[in-house]
DRENDO-1510 file (C-alpha; in Angstrom, 1 decimal, always signed):
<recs>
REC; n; res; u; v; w
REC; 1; UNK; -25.2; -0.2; -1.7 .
REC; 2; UNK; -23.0; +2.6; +0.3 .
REC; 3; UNK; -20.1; +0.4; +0.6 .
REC; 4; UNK; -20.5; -1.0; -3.5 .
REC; 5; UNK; -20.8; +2.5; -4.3 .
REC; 6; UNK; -18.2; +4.0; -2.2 .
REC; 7; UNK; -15.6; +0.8; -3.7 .
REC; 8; UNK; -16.3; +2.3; -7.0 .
REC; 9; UNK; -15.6; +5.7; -6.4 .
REC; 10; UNK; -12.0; +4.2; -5.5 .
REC; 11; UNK; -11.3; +1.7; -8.4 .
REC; 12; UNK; -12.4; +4.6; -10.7 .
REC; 13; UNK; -10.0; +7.2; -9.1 .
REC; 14; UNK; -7.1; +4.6; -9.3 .
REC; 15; UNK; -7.9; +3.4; -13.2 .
REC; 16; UNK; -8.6; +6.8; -14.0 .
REC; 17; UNK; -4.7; +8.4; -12.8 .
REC; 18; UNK; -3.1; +4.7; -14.0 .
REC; 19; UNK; -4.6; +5.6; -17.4 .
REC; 20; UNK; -4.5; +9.2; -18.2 .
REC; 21; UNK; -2.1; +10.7; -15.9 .
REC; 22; UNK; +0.4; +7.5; -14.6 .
REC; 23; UNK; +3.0; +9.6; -13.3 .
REC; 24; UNK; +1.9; +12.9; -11.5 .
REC; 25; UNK; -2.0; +12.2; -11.1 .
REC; 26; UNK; -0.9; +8.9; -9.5 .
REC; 27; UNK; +2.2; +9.9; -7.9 .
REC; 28; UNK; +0.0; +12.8; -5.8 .
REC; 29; UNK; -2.7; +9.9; -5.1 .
REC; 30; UNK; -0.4; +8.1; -3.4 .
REC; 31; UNK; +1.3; +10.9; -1.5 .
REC; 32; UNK; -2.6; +11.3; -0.3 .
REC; 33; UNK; -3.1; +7.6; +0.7 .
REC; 34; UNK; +0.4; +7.9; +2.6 .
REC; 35; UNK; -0.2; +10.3; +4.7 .
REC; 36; UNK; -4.1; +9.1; +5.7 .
REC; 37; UNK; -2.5; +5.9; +6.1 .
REC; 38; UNK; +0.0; +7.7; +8.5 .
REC; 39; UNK; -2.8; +9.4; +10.3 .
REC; 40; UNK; -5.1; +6.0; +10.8 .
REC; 41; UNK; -1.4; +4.4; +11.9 .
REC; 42; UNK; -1.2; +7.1; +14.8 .
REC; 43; UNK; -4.6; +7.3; +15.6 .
REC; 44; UNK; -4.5; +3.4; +16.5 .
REC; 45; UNK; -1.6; +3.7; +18.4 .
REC; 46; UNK; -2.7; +6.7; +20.3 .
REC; 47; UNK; -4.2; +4.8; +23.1 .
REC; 48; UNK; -1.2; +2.9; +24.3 .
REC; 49; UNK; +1.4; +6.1; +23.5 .
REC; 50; UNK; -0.1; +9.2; +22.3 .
REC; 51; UNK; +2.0; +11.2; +20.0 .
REC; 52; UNK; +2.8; +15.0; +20.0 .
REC; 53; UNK; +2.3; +17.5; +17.0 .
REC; 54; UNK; +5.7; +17.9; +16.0 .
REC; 55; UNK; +6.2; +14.0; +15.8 .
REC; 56; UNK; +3.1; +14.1; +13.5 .
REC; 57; UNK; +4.2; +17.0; +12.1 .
REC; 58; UNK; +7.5; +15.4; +10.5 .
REC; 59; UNK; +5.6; +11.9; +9.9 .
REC; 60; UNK; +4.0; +13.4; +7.4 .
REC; 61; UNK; +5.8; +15.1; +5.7 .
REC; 62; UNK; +7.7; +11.8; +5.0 .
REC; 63; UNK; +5.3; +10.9; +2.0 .
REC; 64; UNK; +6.1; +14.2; +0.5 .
REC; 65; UNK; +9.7; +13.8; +0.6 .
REC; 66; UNK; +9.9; +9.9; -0.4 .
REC; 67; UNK; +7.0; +9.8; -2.9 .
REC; 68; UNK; +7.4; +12.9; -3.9 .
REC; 69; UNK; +11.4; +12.6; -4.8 .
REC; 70; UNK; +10.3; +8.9; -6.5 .
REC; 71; UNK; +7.8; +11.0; -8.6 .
REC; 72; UNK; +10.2; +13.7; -9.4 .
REC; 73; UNK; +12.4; +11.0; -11.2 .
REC; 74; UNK; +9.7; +9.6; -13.5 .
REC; 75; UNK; +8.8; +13.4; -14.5 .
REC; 76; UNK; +10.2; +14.6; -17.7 .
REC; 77; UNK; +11.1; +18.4; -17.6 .
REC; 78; UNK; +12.6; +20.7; -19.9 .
REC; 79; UNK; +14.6; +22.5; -16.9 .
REC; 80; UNK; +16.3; +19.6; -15.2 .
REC; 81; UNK; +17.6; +22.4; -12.7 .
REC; 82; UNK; +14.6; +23.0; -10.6 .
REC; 83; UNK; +13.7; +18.7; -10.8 .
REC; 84; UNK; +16.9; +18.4; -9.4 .
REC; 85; UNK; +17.2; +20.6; -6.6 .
REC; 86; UNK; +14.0; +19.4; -5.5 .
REC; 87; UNK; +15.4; +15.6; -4.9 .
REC; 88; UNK; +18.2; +17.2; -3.5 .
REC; 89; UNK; +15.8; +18.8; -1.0 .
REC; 90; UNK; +13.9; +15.8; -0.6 .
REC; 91; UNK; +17.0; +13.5; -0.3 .
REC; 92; UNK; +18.2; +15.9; +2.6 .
REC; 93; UNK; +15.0; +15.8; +4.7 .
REC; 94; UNK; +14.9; +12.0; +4.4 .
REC; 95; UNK; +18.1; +11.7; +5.5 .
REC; 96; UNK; +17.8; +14.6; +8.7 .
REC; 97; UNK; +14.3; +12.7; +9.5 .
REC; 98; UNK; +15.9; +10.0; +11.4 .
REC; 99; UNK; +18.4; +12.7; +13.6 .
REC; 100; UNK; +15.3; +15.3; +14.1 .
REC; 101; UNK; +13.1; +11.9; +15.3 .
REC; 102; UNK; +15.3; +10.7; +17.5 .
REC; 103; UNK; +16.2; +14.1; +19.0 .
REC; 104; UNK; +12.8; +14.5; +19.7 .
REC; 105; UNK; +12.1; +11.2; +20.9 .
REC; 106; UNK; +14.4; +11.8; +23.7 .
REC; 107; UNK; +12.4; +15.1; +24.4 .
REC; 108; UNK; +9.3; +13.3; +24.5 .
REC; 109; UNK; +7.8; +13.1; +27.9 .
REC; 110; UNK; +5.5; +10.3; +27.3 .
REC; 111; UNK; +5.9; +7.3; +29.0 .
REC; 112; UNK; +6.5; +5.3; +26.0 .
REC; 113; UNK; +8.5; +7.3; +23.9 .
REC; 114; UNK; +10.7; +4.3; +22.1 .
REC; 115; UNK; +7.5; +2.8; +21.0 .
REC; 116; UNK; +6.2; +6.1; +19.2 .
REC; 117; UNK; +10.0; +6.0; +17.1 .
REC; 118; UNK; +8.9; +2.4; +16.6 .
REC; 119; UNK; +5.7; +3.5; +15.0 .
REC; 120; UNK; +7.2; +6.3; +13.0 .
REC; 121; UNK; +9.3; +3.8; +11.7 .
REC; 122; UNK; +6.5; +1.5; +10.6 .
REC; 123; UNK; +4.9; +4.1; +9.2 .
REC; 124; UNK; +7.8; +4.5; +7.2 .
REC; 125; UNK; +8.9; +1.0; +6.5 .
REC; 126; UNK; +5.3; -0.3; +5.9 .
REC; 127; UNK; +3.0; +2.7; +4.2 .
REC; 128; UNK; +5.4; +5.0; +2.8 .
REC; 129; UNK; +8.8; +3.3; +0.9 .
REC; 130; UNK; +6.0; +0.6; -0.7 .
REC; 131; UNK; +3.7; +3.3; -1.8 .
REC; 132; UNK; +7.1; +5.3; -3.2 .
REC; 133; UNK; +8.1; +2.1; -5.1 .
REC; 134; UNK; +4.5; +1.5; -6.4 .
REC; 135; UNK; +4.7; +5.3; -7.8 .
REC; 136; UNK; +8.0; +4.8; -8.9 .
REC; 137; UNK; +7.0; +1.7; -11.0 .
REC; 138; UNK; +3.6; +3.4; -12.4 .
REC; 139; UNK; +5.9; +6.4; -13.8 .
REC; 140; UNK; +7.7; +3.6; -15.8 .
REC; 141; UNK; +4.8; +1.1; -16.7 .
REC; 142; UNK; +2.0; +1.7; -15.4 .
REC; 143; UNK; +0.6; -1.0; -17.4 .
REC; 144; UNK; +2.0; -3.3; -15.0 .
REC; 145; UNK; +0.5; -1.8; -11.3 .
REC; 146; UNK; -2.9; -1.8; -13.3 .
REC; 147; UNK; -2.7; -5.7; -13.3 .
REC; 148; UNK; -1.3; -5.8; -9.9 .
REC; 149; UNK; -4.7; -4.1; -8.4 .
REC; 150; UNK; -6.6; -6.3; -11.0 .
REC; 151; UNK; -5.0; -9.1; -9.2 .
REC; 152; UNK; -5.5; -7.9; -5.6 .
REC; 153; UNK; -9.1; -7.0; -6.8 .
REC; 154; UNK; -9.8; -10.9; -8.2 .
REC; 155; UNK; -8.2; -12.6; -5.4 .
REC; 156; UNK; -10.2; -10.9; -2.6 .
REC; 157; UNK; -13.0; -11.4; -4.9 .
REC; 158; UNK; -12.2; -15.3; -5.9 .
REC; 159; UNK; -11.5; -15.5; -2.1 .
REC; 160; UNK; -14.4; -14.5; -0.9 .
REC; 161; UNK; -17.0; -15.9; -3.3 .
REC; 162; UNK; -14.6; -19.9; -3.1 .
REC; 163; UNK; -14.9; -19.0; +1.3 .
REC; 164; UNK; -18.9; -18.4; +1.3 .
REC; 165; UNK; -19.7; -21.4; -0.8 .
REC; 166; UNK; -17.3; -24.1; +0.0 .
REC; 167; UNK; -15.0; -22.5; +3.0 .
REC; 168; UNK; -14.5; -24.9; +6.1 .
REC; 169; UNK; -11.0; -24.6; +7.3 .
REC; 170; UNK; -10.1; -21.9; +8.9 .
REC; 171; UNK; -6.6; -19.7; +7.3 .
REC; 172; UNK; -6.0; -17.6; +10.3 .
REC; 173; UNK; -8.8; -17.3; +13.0 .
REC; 174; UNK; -7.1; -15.7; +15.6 .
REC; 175; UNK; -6.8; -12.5; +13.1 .
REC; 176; UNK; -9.5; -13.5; +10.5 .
REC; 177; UNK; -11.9; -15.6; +11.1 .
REC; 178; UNK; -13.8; -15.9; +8.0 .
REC; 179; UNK; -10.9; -16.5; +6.1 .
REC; 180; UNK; -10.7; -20.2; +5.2 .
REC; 181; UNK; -7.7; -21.8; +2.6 .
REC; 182; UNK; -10.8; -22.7; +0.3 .
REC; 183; UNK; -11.3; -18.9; +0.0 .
REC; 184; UNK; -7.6; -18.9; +0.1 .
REC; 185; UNK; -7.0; -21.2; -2.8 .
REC; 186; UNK; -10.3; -20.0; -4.8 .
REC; 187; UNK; -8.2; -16.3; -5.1 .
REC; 188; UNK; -5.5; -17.6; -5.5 .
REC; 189; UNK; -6.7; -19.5; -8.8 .
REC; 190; UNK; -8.1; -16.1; -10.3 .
REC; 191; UNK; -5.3; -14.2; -9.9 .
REC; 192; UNK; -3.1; -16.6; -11.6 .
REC; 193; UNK; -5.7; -16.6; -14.2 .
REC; 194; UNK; -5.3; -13.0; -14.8 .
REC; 195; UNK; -1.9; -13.3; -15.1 .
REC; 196; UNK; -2.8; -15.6; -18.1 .
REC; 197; UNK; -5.2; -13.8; -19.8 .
REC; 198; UNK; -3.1; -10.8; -19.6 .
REC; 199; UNK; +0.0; -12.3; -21.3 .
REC; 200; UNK; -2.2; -13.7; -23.7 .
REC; 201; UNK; -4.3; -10.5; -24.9 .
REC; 202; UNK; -2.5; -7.4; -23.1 .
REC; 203; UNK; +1.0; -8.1; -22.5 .
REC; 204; UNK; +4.3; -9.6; -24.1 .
REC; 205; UNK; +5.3; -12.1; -21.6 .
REC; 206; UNK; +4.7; -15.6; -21.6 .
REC; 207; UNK; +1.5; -17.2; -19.9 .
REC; 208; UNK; +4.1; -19.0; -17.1 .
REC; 209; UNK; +5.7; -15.9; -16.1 .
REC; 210; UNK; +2.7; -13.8; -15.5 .
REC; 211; UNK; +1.2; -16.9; -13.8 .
REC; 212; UNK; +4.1; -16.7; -11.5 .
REC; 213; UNK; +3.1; -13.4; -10.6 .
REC; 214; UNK; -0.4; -13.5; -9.9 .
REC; 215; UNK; +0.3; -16.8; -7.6 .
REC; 216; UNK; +2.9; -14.3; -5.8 .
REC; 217; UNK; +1.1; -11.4; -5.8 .
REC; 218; UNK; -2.0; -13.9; -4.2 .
REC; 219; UNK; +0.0; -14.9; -1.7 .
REC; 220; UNK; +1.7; -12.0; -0.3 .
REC; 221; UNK; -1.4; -9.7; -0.7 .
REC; 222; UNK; -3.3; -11.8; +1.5 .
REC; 223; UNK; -0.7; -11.8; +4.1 .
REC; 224; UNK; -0.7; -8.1; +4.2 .
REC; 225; UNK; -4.2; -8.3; +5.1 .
REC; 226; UNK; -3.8; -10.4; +7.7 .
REC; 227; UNK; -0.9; -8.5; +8.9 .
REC; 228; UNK; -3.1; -4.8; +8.6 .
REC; 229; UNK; -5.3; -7.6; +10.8 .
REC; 230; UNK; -2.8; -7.8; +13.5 .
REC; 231; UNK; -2.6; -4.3; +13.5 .
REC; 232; UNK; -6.2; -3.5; +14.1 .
REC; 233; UNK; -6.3; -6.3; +16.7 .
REC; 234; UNK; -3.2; -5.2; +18.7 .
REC; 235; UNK; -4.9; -1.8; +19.0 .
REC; 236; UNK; -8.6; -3.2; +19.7 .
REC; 237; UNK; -10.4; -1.5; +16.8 .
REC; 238; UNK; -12.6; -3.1; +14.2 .
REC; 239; UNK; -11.2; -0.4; +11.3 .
REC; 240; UNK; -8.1; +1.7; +10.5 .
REC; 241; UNK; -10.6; +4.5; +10.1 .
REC; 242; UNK; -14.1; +5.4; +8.6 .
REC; 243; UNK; -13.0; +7.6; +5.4 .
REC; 244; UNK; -14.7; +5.4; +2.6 .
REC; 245; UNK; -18.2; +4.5; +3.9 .
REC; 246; UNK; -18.4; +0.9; +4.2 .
REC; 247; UNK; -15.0; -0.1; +3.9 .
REC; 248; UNK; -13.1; +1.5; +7.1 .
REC; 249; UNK; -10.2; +3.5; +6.6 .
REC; 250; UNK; -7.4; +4.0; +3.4 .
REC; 251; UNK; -5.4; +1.2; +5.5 .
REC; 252; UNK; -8.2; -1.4; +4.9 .
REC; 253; UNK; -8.3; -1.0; +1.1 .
REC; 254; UNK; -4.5; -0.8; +0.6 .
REC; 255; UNK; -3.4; -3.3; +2.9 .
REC; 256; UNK; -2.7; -5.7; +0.2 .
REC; 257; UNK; -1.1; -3.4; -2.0 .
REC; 258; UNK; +1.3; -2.3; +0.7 .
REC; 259; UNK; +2.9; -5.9; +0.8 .
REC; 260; UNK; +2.8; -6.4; -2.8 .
REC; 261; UNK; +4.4; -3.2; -4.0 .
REC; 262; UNK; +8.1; -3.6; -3.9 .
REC; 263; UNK; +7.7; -7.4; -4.6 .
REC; 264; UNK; +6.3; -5.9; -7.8 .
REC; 265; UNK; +8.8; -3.4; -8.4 .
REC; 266; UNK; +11.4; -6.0; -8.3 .
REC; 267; UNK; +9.7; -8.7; -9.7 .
REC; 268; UNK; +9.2; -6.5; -13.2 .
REC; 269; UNK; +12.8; -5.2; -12.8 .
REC; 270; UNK; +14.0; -8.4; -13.1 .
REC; 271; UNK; +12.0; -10.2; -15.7 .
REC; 272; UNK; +11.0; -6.8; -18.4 .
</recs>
Protein backbone atom coordinates (compact mmCIF):
# COMPACT_ATOMS: atom_id res chain seq x y z
CA UNK A 1 0.00 0.00 0.00
CA UNK A 2 2.93 2.58 1.01
CA UNK A 3 4.87 1.91 -1.97
CA UNK A 4 1.37 2.04 -4.52
CA UNK A 5 0.64 5.09 -2.71
CA UNK A 6 3.89 6.71 -2.58
CA UNK A 7 4.24 5.72 -6.82
CA UNK A 8 1.19 7.76 -7.23
CA UNK A 9 2.10 10.65 -5.42
CA UNK A 10 5.00 10.77 -8.26
CA UNK A 11 3.11 9.99 -11.51
CA UNK A 12 0.56 12.67 -10.37
CA UNK A 13 3.33 15.29 -9.68
CA UNK A 14 4.91 14.49 -13.13
CA UNK A 15 1.34 14.51 -15.23
CA UNK A 16 0.28 17.29 -13.35
CA UNK A 17 3.59 19.87 -14.41
CA UNK A 18 3.56 18.00 -18.13
CA UNK A 19 -0.02 19.20 -18.33
CA UNK A 20 -0.58 22.50 -16.83
CA UNK A 21 2.72 24.02 -16.37
CA UNK A 22 5.24 22.03 -19.18
CA UNK A 23 7.83 24.46 -19.08
CA UNK A 24 8.65 26.09 -15.60
CA UNK A 25 6.68 23.65 -13.26
CA UNK A 26 8.59 20.87 -15.00
CA UNK A 27 11.66 22.51 -15.76
CA UNK A 28 12.04 23.26 -11.55
CA UNK A 29 10.99 19.45 -11.07
CA UNK A 30 13.70 18.36 -12.73
CA UNK A 31 16.22 20.79 -11.38
CA UNK A 32 14.87 18.91 -7.96
CA UNK A 33 15.27 15.32 -9.17
CA UNK A 34 18.94 16.48 -10.47
CA UNK A 35 20.29 17.52 -7.62
CA UNK A 36 18.73 14.48 -5.20
CA UNK A 37 19.96 12.29 -7.82
CA UNK A 38 23.45 14.06 -7.32
CA UNK A 39 23.21 13.70 -3.57
CA UNK A 40 22.20 9.68 -3.71
CA UNK A 41 25.20 9.60 -6.54
CA UNK A 42 27.67 10.96 -3.71
CA UNK A 43 26.24 9.32 -0.90
CA UNK A 44 26.99 5.84 -2.70
CA UNK A 45 30.30 6.70 -3.57
CA UNK A 46 31.12 8.07 -0.15
CA UNK A 47 32.46 4.88 1.17
CA UNK A 48 35.21 4.18 -1.38
CA UNK A 49 36.15 8.26 -1.65
CA UNK A 50 34.37 10.56 0.45
CA UNK A 51 33.80 13.99 -0.98
CA UNK A 52 34.36 17.50 0.63
CA UNK A 53 31.68 20.39 0.82
CA UNK A 54 32.94 22.48 -1.73
CA UNK A 55 33.02 19.58 -4.28
CA UNK A 56 29.29 19.11 -3.32
CA UNK A 57 28.87 22.44 -3.19
CA UNK A 58 29.64 23.09 -7.01
CA UNK A 59 27.95 19.56 -8.03
CA UNK A 60 24.99 20.96 -7.31
CA UNK A 61 24.78 23.77 -8.39
CA UNK A 62 25.28 22.11 -11.93
CA UNK A 63 21.47 21.34 -12.28
CA UNK A 64 20.75 24.97 -11.75
CA UNK A 65 23.04 26.08 -14.26
CA UNK A 66 22.32 23.31 -17.07
CA UNK A 67 18.54 22.77 -16.48
CA UNK A 68 18.03 25.94 -15.57
CA UNK A 69 19.71 27.72 -18.77
CA UNK A 70 17.72 24.79 -20.97
CA UNK A 71 14.56 26.10 -19.19
CA UNK A 72 15.35 29.70 -19.70
CA UNK A 73 15.19 29.05 -23.49
CA UNK A 74 11.73 27.46 -23.67
CA UNK A 75 10.42 30.60 -21.45
CA UNK A 76 8.77 33.29 -23.32
CA UNK A 77 9.39 36.79 -21.79
CA UNK A 78 8.49 40.12 -22.58
CA UNK A 79 12.14 41.55 -21.47
CA UNK A 80 14.48 39.22 -23.36
CA UNK A 81 17.31 41.28 -21.45
CA UNK A 82 17.12 39.77 -18.05
CA UNK A 83 16.38 35.90 -19.93
CA UNK A 84 19.51 36.54 -21.54
CA UNK A 85 21.86 37.53 -19.08
CA UNK A 86 20.84 34.77 -17.13
CA UNK A 87 22.07 32.01 -19.85
CA UNK A 88 24.92 34.10 -20.13
CA UNK A 89 25.51 33.54 -16.38
CA UNK A 90 24.63 30.06 -16.56
CA UNK A 91 26.71 29.35 -19.81
CA UNK A 92 29.77 30.91 -17.78
CA UNK A 93 29.55 28.67 -14.69
CA UNK A 94 29.17 25.64 -16.93
CA UNK A 95 32.02 26.37 -18.59
CA UNK A 96 34.39 27.60 -15.19
CA UNK A 97 32.93 24.20 -13.56
CA UNK A 98 35.33 21.99 -15.19
CA UNK A 99 38.66 24.58 -14.25
CA UNK A 100 37.19 25.18 -10.48
CA UNK A 101 36.76 21.00 -10.27
CA UNK A 102 39.86 20.21 -11.31
CA UNK A 103 41.57 22.94 -9.29
CA UNK A 104 40.11 21.50 -6.49
CA UNK A 105 40.59 18.08 -7.20
CA UNK A 106 44.27 18.60 -7.11
CA UNK A 107 43.61 20.22 -3.50
CA UNK A 108 41.82 17.35 -2.49
CA UNK A 109 43.62 15.37 0.20
CA UNK A 110 41.79 12.23 -0.15
CA UNK A 111 43.29 9.33 -1.22
CA UNK A 112 41.24 8.93 -4.22
CA UNK A 113 40.86 12.23 -5.53
CA UNK A 114 40.67 11.31 -9.49
CA UNK A 115 37.89 9.04 -8.78
CA UNK A 116 35.71 11.82 -7.02
CA UNK A 117 36.27 14.15 -10.63
CA UNK A 118 35.18 10.84 -12.13
CA UNK A 119 31.97 10.90 -10.22
CA UNK A 120 31.34 14.53 -10.58
CA UNK A 121 31.58 13.85 -14.05
CA UNK A 122 28.98 11.07 -14.05
CA UNK A 123 26.94 13.04 -12.21
CA UNK A 124 27.03 15.30 -14.92
CA UNK A 125 27.10 13.16 -17.94
CA UNK A 126 24.43 10.65 -16.61
CA UNK A 127 21.72 12.74 -14.28
CA UNK A 128 22.14 16.20 -15.24
CA UNK A 129 22.63 16.89 -19.33
CA UNK A 130 19.61 13.99 -19.77
CA UNK A 131 17.36 15.60 -17.35
CA UNK A 132 18.40 19.22 -19.22
CA UNK A 133 17.39 17.64 -22.64
CA UNK A 134 14.17 16.00 -21.19
CA UNK A 135 13.21 19.77 -19.88
CA UNK A 136 14.29 21.13 -22.90
CA UNK A 137 12.03 18.84 -24.99
CA UNK A 138 8.89 19.26 -22.47
CA UNK A 139 9.15 23.23 -23.07
CA UNK A 140 8.62 22.41 -26.80
CA UNK A 141 6.20 19.31 -26.74
CA UNK A 142 5.47 18.17 -23.91
CA UNK A 143 3.08 16.02 -25.47
CA UNK A 144 5.80 13.85 -26.43
CA UNK A 145 7.81 13.19 -22.80
CA UNK A 146 4.20 12.40 -21.46
CA UNK A 147 4.29 9.25 -23.83
CA UNK A 148 7.82 8.59 -23.14
CA UNK A 149 7.01 8.06 -19.14
CA UNK A 150 3.70 6.22 -20.43
CA UNK A 151 6.13 3.99 -22.12
CA UNK A 152 8.67 3.54 -19.38
CA UNK A 153 5.56 3.08 -17.05
CA UNK A 154 3.98 0.05 -19.41
CA UNK A 155 7.13 -1.58 -20.04
CA UNK A 156 8.24 -2.01 -16.43
CA UNK A 157 4.69 -2.88 -15.98
CA UNK A 158 4.31 -5.39 -19.16
CA UNK A 159 7.82 -6.56 -17.84
CA UNK A 160 7.00 -7.45 -14.78
CA UNK A 161 3.49 -8.91 -15.03
CA UNK A 162 5.13 -11.28 -18.74
CA UNK A 163 8.42 -12.15 -15.83
CA UNK A 164 5.95 -13.42 -12.81
CA UNK A 165 3.80 -15.47 -15.04
CA UNK A 166 5.91 -17.02 -17.71
CA UNK A 167 9.69 -15.64 -16.84
CA UNK A 168 12.41 -18.57 -16.94
CA UNK A 169 15.51 -17.15 -18.54
CA UNK A 170 17.27 -15.10 -16.87
CA UNK A 171 18.18 -11.10 -18.77
CA UNK A 172 20.97 -10.23 -16.47
CA UNK A 173 21.45 -12.08 -13.17
CA UNK A 174 24.59 -10.87 -12.07
CA UNK A 175 22.80 -7.21 -11.71
CA UNK A 176 19.07 -8.40 -11.81
CA UNK A 177 18.08 -11.32 -11.05
CA UNK A 178 14.40 -11.40 -11.53
CA UNK A 179 14.61 -10.01 -14.72
CA UNK A 180 14.01 -12.64 -17.30
CA UNK A 181 13.78 -11.77 -21.50
CA UNK A 182 10.08 -13.06 -21.10
CA UNK A 183 9.51 -10.06 -18.80
CA UNK A 184 11.81 -8.44 -21.20
CA UNK A 185 9.91 -9.12 -24.40
CA UNK A 186 6.30 -8.91 -22.51
CA UNK A 187 7.35 -4.78 -21.93
CA UNK A 188 8.69 -4.55 -24.71
CA UNK A 189 5.28 -5.55 -26.62
CA UNK A 190 3.34 -2.75 -24.49
CA UNK A 191 5.38 -0.09 -25.11
CA UNK A 192 5.28 -0.55 -28.82
CA UNK A 193 1.71 -0.81 -28.34
CA UNK A 194 1.42 2.58 -26.88
CA UNK A 195 3.22 3.91 -29.51
CA UNK A 196 0.33 2.57 -31.66
CA UNK A 197 -2.50 3.64 -29.91
CA UNK A 198 -1.03 7.01 -29.51
CA UNK A 199 -0.49 7.66 -33.27
CA UNK A 200 -3.78 6.38 -33.78
CA UNK A 201 -5.98 8.50 -31.23
CA UNK A 202 -3.40 11.22 -29.78
CA UNK A 203 -0.82 12.02 -32.18
CA UNK A 204 -0.16 12.84 -36.04
CA UNK A 205 2.44 10.22 -36.81
CA UNK A 206 2.06 7.11 -38.37
CA UNK A 207 1.47 3.78 -36.28
CA UNK A 208 5.24 2.45 -37.64
CA UNK A 209 7.01 5.42 -36.47
CA UNK A 210 5.76 5.66 -33.01
CA UNK A 211 6.09 1.84 -32.91
CA UNK A 212 9.74 2.47 -33.60
CA UNK A 213 9.83 4.50 -30.64
CA UNK A 214 8.30 2.59 -28.03
CA UNK A 215 10.58 -0.61 -29.14
CA UNK A 216 13.54 2.03 -28.59
CA UNK A 217 12.50 3.57 -25.79
CA UNK A 218 11.89 -0.37 -24.33
CA UNK A 219 15.10 -1.17 -24.93
CA UNK A 220 17.18 1.49 -23.80
CA UNK A 221 15.09 2.17 -20.65
CA UNK A 222 15.64 -1.20 -19.44
CA UNK A 223 19.27 -0.94 -19.89
CA UNK A 224 19.42 2.12 -17.83
CA UNK A 225 17.96 0.14 -15.08
CA UNK A 226 20.29 -2.31 -15.26
CA UNK A 227 22.98 0.10 -15.54
CA UNK A 228 21.51 2.28 -12.17
CA UNK A 229 21.92 -1.77 -11.14
CA UNK A 230 25.52 -1.73 -11.64
CA UNK A 231 25.66 1.30 -9.77
CA UNK A 232 24.02 0.16 -6.66
CA UNK A 233 26.01 -3.14 -6.80
CA UNK A 234 29.48 -1.56 -7.26
CA UNK A 235 28.69 0.48 -4.11
CA UNK A 236 27.07 -2.57 -2.12
CA UNK A 237 23.67 -0.92 -1.37
CA UNK A 238 20.19 -2.32 -2.10
CA UNK A 239 18.81 1.46 -2.98
CA UNK A 240 20.04 4.90 -4.24
CA UNK A 241 18.26 6.25 -1.20
CA UNK A 242 14.99 5.97 0.85
CA UNK A 243 13.05 9.42 -0.24
CA UNK A 244 9.81 7.74 -1.75
CA UNK A 245 8.67 5.06 0.78
CA UNK A 246 8.79 1.82 -0.95
CA UNK A 247 10.66 2.60 -3.97
CA UNK A 248 14.31 3.70 -2.80
CA UNK A 249 15.68 6.78 -3.86
CA UNK A 250 14.87 9.54 -7.00
CA UNK A 251 17.64 7.37 -8.83
CA UNK A 252 15.52 4.21 -8.67
CA UNK A 253 12.43 5.71 -10.31
CA UNK A 254 14.31 7.77 -13.02
CA UNK A 255 16.80 5.41 -13.99
CA UNK A 256 15.05 4.68 -17.09
CA UNK A 257 14.28 7.99 -17.90
CA UNK A 258 17.89 9.05 -17.64
CA UNK A 259 18.92 6.73 -20.58
CA UNK A 260 15.95 7.45 -22.69
CA UNK A 261 15.99 11.27 -22.58
CA UNK A 262 18.34 12.45 -25.14
CA UNK A 263 17.44 9.41 -27.34
CA UNK A 264 14.05 11.14 -27.20
CA UNK A 265 15.19 14.47 -27.77
CA UNK A 266 16.75 13.43 -30.91
CA UNK A 267 14.59 10.96 -31.98
CA UNK A 268 11.58 13.77 -32.10
CA UNK A 269 14.03 16.30 -33.62
CA UNK A 270 14.43 14.21 -36.35
CA UNK A 271 11.19 12.77 -37.24
CA UNK A 272 8.52 16.09 -36.09
Amino acid sequence: MVRALSGAVYVALLVFTLIFAPTFCFGVLMIVFAMIGIGELQAMRAKEAPMGKWVRFLDLLMPIAVIGGGLACCLPAQDHDWLVILIYIMAAYGALYFTLRMILATLDRNEKPVQNYLTSLLSLLYIVLPLAALTILAGCTPKYVLLTFIMIWLNDTGAYLTGRSFGRHKLCERLSPKKTWEGFWGGFAFSVLAGVVAALFFMPHSPLLLALYGAIVSVISTYGDLFESLLKRTAGVKDSGNLIPGHGGILDRIDSVLAVAVPALLFFSIFK
